[in-house]
Every structure is written in C-alpha cells, then in structure tokens.
N, CA, C and O atoms as a GROMACS GRO file, in nm:
protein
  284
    1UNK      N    1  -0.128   8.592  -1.304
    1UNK     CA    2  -0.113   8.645  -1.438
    1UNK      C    3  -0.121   8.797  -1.434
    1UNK      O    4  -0.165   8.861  -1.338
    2UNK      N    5  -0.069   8.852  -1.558
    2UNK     CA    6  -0.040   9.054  -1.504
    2UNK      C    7  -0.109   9.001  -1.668
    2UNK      O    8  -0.097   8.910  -1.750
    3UNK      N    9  -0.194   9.141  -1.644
    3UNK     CA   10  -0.248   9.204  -1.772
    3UNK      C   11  -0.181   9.295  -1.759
    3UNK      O   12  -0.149   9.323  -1.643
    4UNK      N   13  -0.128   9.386  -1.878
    4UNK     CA   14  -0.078   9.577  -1.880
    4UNK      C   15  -0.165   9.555  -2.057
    4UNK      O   16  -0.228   9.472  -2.122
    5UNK      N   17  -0.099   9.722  -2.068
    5UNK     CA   18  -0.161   9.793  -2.191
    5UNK      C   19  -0.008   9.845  -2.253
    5UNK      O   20   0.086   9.892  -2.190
    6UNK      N   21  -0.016   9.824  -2.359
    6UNK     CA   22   0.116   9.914  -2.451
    6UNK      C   23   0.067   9.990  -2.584
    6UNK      O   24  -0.048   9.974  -2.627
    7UNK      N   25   0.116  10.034  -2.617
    7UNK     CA   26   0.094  10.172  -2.695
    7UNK      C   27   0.074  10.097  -2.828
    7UNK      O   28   0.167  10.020  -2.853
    8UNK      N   29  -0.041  10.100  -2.934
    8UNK     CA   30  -0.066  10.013  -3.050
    8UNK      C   31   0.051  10.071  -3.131
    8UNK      O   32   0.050  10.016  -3.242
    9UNK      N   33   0.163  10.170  -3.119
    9UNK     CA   34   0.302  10.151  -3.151
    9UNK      C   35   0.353  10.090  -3.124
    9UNK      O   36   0.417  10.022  -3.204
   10UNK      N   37   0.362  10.072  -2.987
   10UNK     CA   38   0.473   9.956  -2.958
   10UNK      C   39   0.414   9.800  -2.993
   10UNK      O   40   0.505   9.719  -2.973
   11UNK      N   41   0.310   9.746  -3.031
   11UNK     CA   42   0.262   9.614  -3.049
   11UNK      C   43   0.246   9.576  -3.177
   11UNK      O   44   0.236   9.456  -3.205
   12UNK      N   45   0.238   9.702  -3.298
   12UNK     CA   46   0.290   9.691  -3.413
   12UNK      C   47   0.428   9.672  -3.429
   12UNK      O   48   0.451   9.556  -3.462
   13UNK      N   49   0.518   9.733  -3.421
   13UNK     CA   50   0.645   9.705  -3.378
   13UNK      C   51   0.697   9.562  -3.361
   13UNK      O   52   0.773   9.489  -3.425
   14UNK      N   53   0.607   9.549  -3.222
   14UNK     CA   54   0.663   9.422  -3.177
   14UNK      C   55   0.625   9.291  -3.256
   14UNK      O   56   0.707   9.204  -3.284
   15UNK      N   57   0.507   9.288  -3.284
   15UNK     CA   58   0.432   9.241  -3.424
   15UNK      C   59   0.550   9.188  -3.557
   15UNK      O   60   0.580   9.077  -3.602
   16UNK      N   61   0.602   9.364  -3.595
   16UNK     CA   62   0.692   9.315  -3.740
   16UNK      C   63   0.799   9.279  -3.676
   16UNK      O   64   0.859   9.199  -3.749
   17UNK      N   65   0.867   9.301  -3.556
   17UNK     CA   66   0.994   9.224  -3.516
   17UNK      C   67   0.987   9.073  -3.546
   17UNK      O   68   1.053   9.001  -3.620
   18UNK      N   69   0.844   9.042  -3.430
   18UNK     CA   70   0.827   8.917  -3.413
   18UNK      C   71   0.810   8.838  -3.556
   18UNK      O   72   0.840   8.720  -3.572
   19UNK      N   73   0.749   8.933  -3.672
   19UNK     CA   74   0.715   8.811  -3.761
   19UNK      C   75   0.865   8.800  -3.877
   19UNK      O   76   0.869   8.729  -3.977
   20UNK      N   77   0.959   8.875  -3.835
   20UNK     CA   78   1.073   8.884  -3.913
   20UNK      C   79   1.186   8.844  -3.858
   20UNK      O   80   1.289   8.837  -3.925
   21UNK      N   81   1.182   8.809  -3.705
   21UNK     CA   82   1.241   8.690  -3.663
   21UNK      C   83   1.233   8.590  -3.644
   21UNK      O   84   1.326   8.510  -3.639
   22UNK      N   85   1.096   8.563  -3.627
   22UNK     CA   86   1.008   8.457  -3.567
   22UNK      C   87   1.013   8.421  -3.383
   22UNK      O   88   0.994   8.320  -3.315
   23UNK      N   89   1.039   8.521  -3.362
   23UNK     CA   90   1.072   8.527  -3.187
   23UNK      C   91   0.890   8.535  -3.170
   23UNK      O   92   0.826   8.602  -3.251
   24UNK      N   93   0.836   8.475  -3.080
   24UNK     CA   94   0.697   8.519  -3.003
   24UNK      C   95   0.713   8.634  -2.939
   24UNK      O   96   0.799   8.637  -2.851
   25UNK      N   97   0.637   8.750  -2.968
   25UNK     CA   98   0.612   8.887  -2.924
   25UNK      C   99   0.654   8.865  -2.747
   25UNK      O  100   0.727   8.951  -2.696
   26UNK      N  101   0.619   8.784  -2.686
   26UNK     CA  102   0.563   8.693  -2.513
   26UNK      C  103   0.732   8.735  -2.500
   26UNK      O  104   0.777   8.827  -2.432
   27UNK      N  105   0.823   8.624  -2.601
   27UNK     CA  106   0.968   8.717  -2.563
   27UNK      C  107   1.041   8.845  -2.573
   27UNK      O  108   1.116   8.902  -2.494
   28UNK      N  109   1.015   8.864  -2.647
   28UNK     CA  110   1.081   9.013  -2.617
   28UNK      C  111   0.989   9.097  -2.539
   28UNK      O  112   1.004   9.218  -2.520
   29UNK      N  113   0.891   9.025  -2.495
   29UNK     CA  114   0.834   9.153  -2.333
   29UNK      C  115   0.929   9.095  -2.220
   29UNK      O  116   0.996   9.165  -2.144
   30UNK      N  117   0.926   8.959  -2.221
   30UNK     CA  118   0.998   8.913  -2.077
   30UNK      C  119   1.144   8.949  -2.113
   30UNK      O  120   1.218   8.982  -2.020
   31UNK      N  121   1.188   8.945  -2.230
   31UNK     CA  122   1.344   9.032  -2.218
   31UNK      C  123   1.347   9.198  -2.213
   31UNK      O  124   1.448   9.263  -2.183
   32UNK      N  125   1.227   9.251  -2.246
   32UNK     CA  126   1.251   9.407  -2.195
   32UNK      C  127   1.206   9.404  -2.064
   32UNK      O  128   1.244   9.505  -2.005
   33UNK      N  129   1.108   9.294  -1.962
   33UNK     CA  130   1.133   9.351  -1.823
   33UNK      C  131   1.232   9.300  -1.743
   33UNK      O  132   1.245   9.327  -1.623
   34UNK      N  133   1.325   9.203  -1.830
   34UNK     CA  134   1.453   9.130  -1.730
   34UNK      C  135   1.533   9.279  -1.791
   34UNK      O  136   1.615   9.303  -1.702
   35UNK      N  137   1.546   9.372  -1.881
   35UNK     CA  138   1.629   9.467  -1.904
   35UNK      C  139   1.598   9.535  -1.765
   35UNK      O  140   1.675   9.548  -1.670
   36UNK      N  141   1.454   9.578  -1.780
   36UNK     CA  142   1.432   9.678  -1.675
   36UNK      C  143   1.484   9.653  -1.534
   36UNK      O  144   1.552   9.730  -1.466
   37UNK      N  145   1.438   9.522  -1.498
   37UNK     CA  146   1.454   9.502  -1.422
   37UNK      C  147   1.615   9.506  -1.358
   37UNK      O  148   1.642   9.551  -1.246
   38UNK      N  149   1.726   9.443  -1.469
   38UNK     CA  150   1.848   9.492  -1.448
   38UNK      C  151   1.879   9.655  -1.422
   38UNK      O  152   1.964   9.692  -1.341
   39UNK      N  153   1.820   9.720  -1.480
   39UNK     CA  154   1.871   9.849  -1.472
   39UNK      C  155   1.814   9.899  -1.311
   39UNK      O  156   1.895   9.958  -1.240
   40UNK      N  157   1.715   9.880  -1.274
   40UNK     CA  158   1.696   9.963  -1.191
   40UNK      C  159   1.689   9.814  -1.041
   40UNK      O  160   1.617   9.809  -0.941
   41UNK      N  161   1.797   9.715  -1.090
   41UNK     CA  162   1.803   9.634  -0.952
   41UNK      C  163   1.852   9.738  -0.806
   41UNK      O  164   1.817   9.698  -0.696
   42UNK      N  165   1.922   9.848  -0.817
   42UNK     CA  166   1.918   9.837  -0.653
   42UNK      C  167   1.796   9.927  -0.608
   42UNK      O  168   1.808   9.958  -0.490
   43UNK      N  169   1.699   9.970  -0.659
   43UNK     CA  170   1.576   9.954  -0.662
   43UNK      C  171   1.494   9.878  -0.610
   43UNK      O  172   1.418   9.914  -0.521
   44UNK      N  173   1.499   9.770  -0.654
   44UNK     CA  174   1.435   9.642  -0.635
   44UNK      C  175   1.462   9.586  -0.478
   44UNK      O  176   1.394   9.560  -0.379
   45UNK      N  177   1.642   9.581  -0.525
   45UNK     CA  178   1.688   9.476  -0.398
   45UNK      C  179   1.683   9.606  -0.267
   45UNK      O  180   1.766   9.580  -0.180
   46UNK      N  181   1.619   9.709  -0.243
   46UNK     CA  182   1.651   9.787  -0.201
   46UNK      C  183   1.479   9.778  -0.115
   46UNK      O  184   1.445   9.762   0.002
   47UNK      N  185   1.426   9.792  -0.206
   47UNK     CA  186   1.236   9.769  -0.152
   47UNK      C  187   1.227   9.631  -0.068
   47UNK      O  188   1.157   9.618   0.032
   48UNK      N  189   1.324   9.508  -0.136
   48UNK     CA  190   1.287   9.408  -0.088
   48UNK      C  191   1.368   9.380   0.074
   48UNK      O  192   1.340   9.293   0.157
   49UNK      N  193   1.453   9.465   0.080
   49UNK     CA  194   1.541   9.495   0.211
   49UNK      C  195   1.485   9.582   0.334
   49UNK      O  196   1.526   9.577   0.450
   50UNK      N  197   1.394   9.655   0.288
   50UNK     CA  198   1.315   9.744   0.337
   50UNK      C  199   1.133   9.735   0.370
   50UNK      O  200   1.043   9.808   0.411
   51UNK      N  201   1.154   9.587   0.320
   51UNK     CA  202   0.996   9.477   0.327
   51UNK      C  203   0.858   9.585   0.240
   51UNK      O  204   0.736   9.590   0.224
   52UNK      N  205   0.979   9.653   0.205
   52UNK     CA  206   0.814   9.745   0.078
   52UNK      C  207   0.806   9.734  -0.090
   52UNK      O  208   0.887   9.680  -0.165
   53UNK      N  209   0.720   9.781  -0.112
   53UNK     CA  210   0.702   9.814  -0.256
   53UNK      C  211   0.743   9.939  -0.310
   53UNK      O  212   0.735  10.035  -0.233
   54UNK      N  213   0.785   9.959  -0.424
   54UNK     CA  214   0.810  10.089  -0.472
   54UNK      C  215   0.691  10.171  -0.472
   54UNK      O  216   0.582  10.130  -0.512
   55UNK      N  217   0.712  10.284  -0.428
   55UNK     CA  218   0.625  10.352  -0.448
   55UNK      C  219   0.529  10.394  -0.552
   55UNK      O  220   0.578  10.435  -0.656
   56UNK      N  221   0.408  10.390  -0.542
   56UNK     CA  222   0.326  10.431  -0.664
   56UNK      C  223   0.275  10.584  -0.691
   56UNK      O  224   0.250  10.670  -0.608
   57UNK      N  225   0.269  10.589  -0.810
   57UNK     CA  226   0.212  10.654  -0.863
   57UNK      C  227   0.062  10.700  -0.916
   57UNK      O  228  -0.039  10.649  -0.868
   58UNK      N  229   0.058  10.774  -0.990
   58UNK     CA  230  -0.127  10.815  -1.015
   58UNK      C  231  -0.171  10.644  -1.084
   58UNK      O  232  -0.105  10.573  -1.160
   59UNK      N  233  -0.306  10.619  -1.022
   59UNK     CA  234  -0.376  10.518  -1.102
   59UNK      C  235  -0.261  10.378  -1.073
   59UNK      O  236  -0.230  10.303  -1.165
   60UNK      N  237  -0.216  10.363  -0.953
   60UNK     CA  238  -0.144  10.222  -0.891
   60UNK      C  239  -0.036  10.228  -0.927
   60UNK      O  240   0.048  10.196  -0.842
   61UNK      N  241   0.016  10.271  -1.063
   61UNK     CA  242   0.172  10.265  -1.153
   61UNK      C  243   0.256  10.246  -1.050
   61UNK      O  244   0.231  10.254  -0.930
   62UNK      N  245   0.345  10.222  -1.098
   62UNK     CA  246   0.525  10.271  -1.055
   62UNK      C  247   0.553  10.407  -1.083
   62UNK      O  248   0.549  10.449  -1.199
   63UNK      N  249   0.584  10.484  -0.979
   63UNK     CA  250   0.598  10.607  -0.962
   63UNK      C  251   0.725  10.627  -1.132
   63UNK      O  252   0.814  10.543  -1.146
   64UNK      N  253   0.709  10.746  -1.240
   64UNK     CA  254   0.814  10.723  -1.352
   64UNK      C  255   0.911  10.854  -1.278
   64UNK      O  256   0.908  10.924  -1.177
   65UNK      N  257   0.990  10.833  -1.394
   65UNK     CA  258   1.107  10.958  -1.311
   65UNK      C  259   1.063  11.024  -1.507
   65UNK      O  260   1.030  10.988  -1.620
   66UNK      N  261   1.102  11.155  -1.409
   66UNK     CA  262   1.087  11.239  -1.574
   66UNK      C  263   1.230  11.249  -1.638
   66UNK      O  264   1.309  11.161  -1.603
   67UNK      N  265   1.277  11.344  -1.727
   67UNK     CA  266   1.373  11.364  -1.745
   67UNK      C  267   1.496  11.245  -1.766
   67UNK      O  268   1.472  11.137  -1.712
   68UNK      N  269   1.652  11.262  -1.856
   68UNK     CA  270   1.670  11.223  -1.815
   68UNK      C  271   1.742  11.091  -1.945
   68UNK      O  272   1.694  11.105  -2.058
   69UNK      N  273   1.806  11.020  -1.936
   69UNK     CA  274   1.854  10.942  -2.114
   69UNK      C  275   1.795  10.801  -2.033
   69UNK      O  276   1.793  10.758  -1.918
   70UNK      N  277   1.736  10.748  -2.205
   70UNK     CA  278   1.724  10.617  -2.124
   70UNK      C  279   1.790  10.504  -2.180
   70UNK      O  280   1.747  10.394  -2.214
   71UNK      N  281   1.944  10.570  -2.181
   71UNK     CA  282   2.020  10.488  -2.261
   71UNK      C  283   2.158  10.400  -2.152
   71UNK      O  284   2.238  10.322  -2.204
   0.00000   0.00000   0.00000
C-alpha cells in the first residue's frame, strides 16, 4: 500500500469533482498516475532497462524537473 500527501487544494477539488460525478476520489488518483505515468513512459521503460530507479530527490521524492508546460 503507498500512502502520499496532496495539497488540501487538490483534495477539496477532488472532493467536489467526486461528489458531482459520483466517481470515488480513489479514481481519478489512479487515472492521474496512469496519465503520468503515460507521459513520462520512456522514463520508466528506460529505468526498468537499466535495472534502476529514477533518481531521487530531497526527502526520497522523484527527482521534479522545474520549468517548463505541463500541458
């Protein structure tokens, strides 16, 4: 099981989404990390080719990139 922390913006948010679709909050996290996860697959398939982990950052994270659209 993964515990994380999100911003009491983003869980309000996700909160009035959820209660105005009726989607469980639980989904739209696992569809924003299958997004993420699409976006930054050769990333992924790239660590797992290379038998490592992405590199971390301060306090264990995933190293972030600054800068930059995240569109």
């Amino acid at each position: 099981m993964l515990s994380t922390y999100i911003e009491p913006r983003q869980k309000a948010a996700l909160e009035t989404l959820s209660r105005s679709t009726r989607v469980p909050v639980a989904e739209y996290i696992r569809e924003a990390i299958d997004l993420v996860l699409t976006r930054y697959a050769h990333l992924v398939s790239k660590a797992a080719a290379e038998g490592s982990a992405p590199e971390k950052g301060r306090r264990g994270r995933p190293a972030r990139r600054r800068g930059g659209s995240h569109g």
